[in-house]
C-alpha positions as a Python dict, from the first residue, in 0.01 Angstrom:
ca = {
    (1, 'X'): (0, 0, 0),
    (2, 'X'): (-40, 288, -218),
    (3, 'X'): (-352, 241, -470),
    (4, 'X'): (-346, 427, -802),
    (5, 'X'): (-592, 328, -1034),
    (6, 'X'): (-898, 64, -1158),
    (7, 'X'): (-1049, -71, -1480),
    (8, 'X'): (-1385, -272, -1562),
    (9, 'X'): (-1306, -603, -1553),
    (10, 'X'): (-1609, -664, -1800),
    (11, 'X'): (-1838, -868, -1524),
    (12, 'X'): (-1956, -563, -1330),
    (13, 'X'): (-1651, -553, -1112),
    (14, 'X'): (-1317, -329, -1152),
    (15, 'X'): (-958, -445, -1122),
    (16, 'X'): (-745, -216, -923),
    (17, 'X'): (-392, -176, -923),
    (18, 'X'): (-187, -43, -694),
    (19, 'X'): (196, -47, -554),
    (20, 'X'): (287, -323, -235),
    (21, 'X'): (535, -408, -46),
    (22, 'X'): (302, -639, 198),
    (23, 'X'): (358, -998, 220),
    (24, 'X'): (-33, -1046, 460),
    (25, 'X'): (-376, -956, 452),
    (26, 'X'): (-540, -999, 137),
    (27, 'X'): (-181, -980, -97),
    (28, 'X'): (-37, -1271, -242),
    (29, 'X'): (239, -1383, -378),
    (30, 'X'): (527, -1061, -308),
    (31, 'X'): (827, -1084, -518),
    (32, 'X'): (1177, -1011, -388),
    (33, 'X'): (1188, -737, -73),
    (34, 'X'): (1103, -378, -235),
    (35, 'X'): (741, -281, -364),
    (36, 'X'): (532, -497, -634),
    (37, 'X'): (277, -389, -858),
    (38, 'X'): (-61, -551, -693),
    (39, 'X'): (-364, -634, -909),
    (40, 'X'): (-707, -665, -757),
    (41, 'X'): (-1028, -803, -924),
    (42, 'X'): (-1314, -686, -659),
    (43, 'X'): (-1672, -763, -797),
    (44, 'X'): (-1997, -591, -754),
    (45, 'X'): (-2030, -699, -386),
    (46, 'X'): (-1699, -621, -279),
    (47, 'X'): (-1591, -971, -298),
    (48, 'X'): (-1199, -1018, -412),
    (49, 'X'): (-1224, -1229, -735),
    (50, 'X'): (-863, -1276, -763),
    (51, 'X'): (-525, -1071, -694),
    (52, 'X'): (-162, -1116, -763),
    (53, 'X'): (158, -940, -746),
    (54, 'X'): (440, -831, -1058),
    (55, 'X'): (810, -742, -1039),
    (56, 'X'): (1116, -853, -851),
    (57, 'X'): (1169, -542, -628),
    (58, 'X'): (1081, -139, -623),
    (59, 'X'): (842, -205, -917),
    (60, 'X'): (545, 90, -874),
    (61, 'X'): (176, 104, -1086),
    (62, 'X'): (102, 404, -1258),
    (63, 'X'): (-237, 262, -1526),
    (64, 'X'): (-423, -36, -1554),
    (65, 'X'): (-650, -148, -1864),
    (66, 'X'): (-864, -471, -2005),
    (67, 'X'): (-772, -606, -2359),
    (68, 'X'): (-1026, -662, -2629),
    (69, 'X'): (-874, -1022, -2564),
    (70, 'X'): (-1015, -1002, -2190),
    (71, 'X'): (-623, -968, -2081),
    (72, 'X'): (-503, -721, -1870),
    (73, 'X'): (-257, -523, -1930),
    (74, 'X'): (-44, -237, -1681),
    (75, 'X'): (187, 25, -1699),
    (76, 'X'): (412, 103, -1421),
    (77, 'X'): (792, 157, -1325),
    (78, 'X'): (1071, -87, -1256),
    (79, 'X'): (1386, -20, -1103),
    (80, 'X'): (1598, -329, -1059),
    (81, 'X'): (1671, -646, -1253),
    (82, 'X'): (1549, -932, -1109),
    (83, 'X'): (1209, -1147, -1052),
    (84, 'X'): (955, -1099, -1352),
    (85, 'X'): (1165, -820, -1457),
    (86, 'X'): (1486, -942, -1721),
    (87, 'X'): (1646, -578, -1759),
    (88, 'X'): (1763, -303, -1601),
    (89, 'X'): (1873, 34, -1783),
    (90, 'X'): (1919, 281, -1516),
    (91, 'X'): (1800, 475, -1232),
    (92, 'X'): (1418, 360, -1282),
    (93, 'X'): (1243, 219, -1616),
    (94, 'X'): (892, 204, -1802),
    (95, 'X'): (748, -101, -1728),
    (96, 'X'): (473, -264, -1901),
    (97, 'X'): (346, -578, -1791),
    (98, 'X'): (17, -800, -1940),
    (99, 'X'): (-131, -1103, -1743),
    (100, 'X'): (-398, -1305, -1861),
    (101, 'X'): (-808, -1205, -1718),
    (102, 'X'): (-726, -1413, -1385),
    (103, 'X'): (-450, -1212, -1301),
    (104, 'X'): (-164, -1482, -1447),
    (105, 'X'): (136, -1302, -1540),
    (106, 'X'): (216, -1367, -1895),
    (107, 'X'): (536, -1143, -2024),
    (108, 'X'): (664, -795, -1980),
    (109, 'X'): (812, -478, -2154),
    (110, 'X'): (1102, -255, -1985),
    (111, 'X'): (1156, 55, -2166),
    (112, 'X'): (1406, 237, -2007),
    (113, 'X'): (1728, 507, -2022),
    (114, 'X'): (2014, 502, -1821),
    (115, 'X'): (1795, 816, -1639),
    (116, 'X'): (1467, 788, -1434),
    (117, 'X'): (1200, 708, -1729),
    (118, 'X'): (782, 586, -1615),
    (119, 'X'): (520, 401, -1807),
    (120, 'X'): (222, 634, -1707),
    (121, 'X'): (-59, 543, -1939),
    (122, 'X'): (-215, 206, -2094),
    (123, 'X'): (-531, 177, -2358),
    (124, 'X'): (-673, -113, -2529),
    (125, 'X'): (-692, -144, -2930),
    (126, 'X'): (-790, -411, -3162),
    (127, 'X'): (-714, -749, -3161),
    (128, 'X'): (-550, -747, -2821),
    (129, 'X'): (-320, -503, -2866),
    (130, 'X'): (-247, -171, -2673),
    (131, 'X'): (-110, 154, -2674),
    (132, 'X'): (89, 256, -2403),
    (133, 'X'): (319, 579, -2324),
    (134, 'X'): (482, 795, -2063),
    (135, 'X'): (808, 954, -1999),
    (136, 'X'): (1218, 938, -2095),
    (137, 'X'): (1505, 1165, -2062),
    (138, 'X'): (1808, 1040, -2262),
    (139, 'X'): (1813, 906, -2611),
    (140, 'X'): (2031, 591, -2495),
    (141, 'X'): (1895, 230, -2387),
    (142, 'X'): (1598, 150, -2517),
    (143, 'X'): (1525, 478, -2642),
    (144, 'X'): (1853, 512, -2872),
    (145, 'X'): (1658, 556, -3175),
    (146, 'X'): (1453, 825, -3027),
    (147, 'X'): (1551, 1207, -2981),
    (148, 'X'): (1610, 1314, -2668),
    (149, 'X'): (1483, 1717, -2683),
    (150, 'X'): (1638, 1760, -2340),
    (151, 'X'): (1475, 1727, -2026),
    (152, 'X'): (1175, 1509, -1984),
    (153, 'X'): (1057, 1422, -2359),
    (154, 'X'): (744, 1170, -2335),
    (155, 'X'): (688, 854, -2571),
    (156, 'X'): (449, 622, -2713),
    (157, 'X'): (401, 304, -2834),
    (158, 'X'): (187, -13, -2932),
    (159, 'X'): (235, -324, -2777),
    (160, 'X'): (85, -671, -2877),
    (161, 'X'): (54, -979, -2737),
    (162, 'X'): (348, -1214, -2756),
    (163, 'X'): (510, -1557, -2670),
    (164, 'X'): (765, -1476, -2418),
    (165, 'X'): (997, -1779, -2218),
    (166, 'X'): (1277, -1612, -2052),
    (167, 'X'): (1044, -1437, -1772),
    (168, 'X'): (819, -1642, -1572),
    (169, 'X'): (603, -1638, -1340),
    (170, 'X'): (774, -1614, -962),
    (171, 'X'): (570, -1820, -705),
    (172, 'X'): (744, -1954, -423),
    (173, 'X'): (433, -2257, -393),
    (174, 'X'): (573, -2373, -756),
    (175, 'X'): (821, -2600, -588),
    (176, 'X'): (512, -2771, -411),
    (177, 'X'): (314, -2827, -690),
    (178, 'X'): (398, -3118, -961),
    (179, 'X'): (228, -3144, -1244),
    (180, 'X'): (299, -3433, -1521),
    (181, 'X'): (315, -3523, -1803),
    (182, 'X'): (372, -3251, -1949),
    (183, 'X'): (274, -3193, -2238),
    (184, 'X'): (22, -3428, -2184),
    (185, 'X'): (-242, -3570, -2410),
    (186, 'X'): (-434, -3818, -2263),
    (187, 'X'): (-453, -3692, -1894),
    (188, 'X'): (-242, -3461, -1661),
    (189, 'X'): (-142, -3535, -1280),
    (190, 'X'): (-122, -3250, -1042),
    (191, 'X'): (8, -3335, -717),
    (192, 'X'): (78, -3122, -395),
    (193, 'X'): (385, -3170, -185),
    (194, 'X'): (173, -3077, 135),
    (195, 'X'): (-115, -3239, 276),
    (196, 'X'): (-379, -3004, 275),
    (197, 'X'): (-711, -2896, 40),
    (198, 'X'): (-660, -2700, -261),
    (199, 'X'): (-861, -2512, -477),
    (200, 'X'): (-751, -2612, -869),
    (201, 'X'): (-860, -2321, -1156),
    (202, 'X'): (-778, -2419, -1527),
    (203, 'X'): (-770, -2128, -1785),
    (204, 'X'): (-733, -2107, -2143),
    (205, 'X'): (-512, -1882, -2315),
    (206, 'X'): (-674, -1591, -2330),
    (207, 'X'): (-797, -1644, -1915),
    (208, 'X'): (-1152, -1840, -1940),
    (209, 'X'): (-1133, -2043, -1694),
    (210, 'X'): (-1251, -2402, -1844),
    (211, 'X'): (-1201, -2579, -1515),
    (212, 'X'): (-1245, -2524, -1168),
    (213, 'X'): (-1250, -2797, -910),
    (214, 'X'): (-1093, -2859, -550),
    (215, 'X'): (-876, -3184, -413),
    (216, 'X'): (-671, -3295, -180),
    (217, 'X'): (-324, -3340, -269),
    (218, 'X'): (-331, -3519, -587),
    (219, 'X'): (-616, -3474, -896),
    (220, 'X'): (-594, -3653, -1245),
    (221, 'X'): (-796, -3489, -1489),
    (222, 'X'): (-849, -3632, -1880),
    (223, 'X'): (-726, -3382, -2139),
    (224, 'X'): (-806, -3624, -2469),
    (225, 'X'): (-1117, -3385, -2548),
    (226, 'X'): (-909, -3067, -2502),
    (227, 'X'): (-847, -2815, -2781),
    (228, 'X'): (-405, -2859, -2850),
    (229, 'X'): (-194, -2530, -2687),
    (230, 'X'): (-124, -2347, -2394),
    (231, 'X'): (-358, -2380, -2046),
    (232, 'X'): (-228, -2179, -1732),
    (233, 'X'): (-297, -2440, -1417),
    (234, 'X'): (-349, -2222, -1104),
    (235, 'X'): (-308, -2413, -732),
    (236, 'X'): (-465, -2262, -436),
    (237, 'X'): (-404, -2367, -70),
    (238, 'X'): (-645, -2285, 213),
    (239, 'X'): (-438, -1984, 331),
    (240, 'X'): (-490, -1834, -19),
    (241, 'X'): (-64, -1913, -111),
    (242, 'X'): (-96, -1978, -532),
    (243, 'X'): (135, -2167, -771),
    (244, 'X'): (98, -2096, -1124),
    (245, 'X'): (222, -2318, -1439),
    (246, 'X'): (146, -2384, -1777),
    (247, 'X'): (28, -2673, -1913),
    (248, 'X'): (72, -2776, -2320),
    (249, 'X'): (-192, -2976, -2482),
    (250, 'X'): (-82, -3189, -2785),
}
């Protein structure tokens, strides 16, 4: 594991993020068989809050930051196609991806040349949004309507939140979990394919969690009373192995 860098998380504690290719001790949830970015919450006592893993394969973290929104967003590299990441443009590409405040992925950016380009820096604006930079060295790909100066020119952007459905999530537990219906207005089931106790965190859009309750192997929980959109459902079984999927409201 090779640990690069940590924000506030806003309740005293600072989410770290760092490069893995572990698949034991306290990482969950590696994608594919080369490195994932790895995002750790750790409050004031040390405790781990929450953590999770990005990418599809030989994804590395360079910056980490916290949205005005209470998102989180990071900057990193990506090399291959595949996972939570829909495009590859060359040798290795920016990478940009933003998760909601418990760690839920949510969409990504690649930036990328059909050279070795780097997202190396992420900082939060207003209203959610970010601005994030680093390094390209052709004017092709993604960066075919910027000049290339020759060499290693660097770049910089804003990115906002968005409403992404081609990439989701990758959690091996998803198959385990069923939730339904969905959408659901009246009340949603959530049942586990395994016997076992599970711990069951509900968060709104922009990551507060609105509920939090354990079970054992099926829960129904009344929605009537719910404000309509978009709740992330988050499954946890004893050995810490999490599914994630979204829930609509109507």
């Amino acid at each position: 594991d090779n640990c690069r860098y940590g924000s506030a998380d806003g309740k005293n504690g600072v989410i770290i993020v760092a490069s893995t290719n572990s698949t034991d001790g306290d990482v969950t949830n590696l994608i594919g068989t080369g490195a994932n970015i790895w995002a750790v919450d750790v409050d004031s006592n040390n405790n781990i809050v929450w953590n999770n893993c990005y990418g599809g394969g030989y994804c590395y973290a360079n910056a980490i930051c916290k949205a005005t929104d209470g998102s989180v967003w990071m900057a990193g590299t990506s090399a291959i196609k595949g996972g939570e990441v829909d495009t590859a443009y060359g040798r290795g590409d920016a990478w940009f991806v933003h998760a909601d405040s418990v760690g839920n992925f949510l969409n990504s950016k690649v930036l990328g040349s059909s050279q070795n380009d780097r997202g190396q820096m992420i900082y939060p604006l207003f209203n959610g949004s970010v601005i994030a930079g680093g390094f390209y060295y052709t004017d092709d790909g993604a960066f075919i309507t910027i000049k290339s100066y020759g060499g290693v020119d660097a770049f910089i952007t804003i990115l906002a939140p968005w409403n992404q459905t081609e990439i989701k999530q990758i959690s091996t537990a998803n198959n385990e979990v069923k939730m339904y219906p969905n959408p659901a207005n009246g009340y949603v089931n959530i049942r586990t394919e395994k016997a076992g106790s599970y711990q069951l965190l509900i968060s709104d859009i922009i990551g507060k969690i609105i509920y939090n309750s354990s079970f054992n192997d099926k829960i129904q929980i009344p929605v009537p009373d719910w404000n309509k959109g978009i709740y992330f459902v988050q499954v946890i079984s004893e050995n810490g192995f999490k599914a994630t999927q979204k829930l609509l409201v109507e």
